[in-house]
C-alpha positions in Angstrom: 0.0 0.0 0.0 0.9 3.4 -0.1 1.9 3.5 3.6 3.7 0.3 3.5 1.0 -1.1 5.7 0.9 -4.2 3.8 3.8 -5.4 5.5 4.4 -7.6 8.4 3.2 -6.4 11.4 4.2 -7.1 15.5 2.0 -6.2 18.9 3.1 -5.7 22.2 1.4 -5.0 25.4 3.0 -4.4 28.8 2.5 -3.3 32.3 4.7 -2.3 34.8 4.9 0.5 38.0 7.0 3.8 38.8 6.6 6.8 40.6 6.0 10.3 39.5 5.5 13.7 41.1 2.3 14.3 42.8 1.5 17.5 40.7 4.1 19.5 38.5 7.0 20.6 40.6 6.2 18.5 43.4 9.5 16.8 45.3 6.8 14.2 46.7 5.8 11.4 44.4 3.2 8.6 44.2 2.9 5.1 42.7 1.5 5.1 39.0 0.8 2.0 36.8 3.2 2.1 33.6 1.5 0.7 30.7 2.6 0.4 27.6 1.6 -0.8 24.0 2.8 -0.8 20.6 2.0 -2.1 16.8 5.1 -2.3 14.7 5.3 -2.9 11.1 8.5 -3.9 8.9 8.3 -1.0 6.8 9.7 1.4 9.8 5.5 2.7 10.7 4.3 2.4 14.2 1.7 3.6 16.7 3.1 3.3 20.8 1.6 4.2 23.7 3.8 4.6 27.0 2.2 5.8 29.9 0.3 8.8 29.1 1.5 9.6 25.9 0.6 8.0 22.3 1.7 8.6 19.0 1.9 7.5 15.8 4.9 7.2 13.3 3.8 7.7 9.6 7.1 7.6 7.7 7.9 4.0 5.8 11.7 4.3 6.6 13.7 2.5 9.2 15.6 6.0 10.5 13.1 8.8 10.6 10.1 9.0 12.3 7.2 12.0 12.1 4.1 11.7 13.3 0.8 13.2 15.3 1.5 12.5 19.4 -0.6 13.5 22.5 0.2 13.7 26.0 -2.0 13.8 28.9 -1.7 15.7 32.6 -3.8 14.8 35.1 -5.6 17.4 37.0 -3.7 19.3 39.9 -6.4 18.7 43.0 -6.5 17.4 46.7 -2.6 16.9 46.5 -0.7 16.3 49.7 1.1 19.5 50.3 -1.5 21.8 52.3 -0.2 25.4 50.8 -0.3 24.2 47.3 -3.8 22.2 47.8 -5.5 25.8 48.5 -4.3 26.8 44.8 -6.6 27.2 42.4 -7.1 23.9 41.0 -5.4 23.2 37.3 -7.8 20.9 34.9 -6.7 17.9 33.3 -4.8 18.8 29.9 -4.9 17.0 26.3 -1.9 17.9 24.8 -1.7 17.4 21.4 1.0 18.0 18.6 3.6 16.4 16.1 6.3 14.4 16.9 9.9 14.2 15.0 13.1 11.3 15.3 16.1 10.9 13.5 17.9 7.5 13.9 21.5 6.9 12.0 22.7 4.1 13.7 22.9 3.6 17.0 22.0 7.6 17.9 19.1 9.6 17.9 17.7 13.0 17.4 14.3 13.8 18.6 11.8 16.6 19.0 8.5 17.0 20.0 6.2 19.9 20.3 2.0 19.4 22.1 -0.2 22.1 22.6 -3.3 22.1 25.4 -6.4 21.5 23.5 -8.5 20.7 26.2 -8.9 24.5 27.8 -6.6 23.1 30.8 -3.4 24.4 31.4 -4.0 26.4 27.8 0.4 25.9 27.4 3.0 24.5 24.8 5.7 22.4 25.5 8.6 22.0 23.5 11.0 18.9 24.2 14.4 18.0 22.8 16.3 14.9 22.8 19.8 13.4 21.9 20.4 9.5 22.7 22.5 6.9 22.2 22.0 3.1 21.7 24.7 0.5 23.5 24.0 -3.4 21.7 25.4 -4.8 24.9 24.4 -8.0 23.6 21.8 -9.9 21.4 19.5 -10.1 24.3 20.3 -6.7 26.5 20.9 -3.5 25.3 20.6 0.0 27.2 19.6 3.6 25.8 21.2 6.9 27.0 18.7 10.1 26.6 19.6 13.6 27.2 16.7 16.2 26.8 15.4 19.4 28.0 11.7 20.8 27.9 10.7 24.5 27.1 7.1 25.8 28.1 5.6 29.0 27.3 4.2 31.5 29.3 0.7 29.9 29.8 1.6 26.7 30.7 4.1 27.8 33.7 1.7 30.3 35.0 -1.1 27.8 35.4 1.4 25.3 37.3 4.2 28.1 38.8 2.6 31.6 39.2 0.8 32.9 42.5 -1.8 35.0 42.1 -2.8 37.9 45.1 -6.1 35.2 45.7 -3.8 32.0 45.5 -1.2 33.8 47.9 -4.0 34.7 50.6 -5.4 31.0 50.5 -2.1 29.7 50.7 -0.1 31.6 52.7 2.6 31.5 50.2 4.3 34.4 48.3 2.9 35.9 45.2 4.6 34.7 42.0 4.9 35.0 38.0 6.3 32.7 36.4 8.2 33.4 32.8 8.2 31.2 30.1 11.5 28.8 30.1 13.4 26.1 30.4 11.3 23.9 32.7 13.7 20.6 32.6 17.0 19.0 32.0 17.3 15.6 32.4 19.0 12.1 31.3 16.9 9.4 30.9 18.7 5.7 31.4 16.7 2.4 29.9 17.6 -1.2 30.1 16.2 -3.6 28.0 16.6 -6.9 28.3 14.8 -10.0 25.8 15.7 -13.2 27.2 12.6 -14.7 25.1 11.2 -14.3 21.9 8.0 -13.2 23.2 9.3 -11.7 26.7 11.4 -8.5 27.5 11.9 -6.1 30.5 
């Protein structure tokens, strides 16, 4: 087909725990379930869902990848520090946007860019990655991830800022919050396959 969808195709499905923040910018965190799914085809195509973000990779080629993506952040309500549970409360957010990956050999380039469509935190996020890939073996390999994530103005004033109403409720100073740099981070994944069917 035009898409290359004709081609073999493999499904996964997996489950697993972690623990994230209890709201955004939150040093106390909480058990969440880690799911995860994917459909891959030979031709390079593939839709993956991990956690709370899915996309979808339309490009028929084994090193590039471009798609639609969306991400979504639960509400921020009834969490466990007192000062911040008397802020306003911030809706759940559907973020949506278009994803971007370039893969020569064993690095990659990616870039990602989601947009609240769902009249929650109204923001845009903007995240950038550089990775590399070590084959330790035909059965275990582990993935290095460097990125950093920009958000505009709306998106860290509806998590960041302090309003003269939020600061009386609270107790805590006022605030504005500027648009920025939110993160920096590594991410470190080990993958092992000990079975055809089976990896962790």
């Amino acid at each position: 087909s035009a898409w290359g969808l004709a081609s073999a195709m493999e499904a996964s499905i997996g489950l697993g725990a972690g623990f994230a923040p209890d709201y955004e910018g939150s040093d106390d965190y909480k058990a969440v379930p880690a799911w995860q799914g994917a459909v891959r085809w030979d031709s390079g195509q593939n839709v993956q869902l991990f956690g709370p973000i899915l996309k979808a990779n339309l490009l028929p080629t084994q090193h590039w990848e471009l798609g639609p993506m969306l991400q979504y952040i639960p509400e921020r309500d009834n969490v466990d520090n007192n000062a911040v549970d008397k802020l306003k409360t911030v809706d759940d957010s559907l973020m949506m946007g278009i994803y971007g990956v370039w893969k020569p050999n064993h690095f990659h380039v990616r870039l990602h860019g989601v947009q609240d469509v769902s009249d929650g935190n109204d923001g845009f996020l903007l995240q950038a990655g550089l990775g590399y890939t070590i084959p330790w073996s035909e059965t275990f390999r582990l993935i290095f991830d460097f990125y950093s994530t920009y958000a505009d103005d709306d998106y860290m004033e509806a998590y960041f800022s302090i309003d003269g109403k939020d600061a009386d409720r609270s107790g805590l100073d006022r605030f504005d919050a500027d648009e920025g740099f939110k993160v920096v981070g590594v991410n470190l994944t080990a993958v092992c396959r000990p079975y055809d069917h089976w990896s962790f």
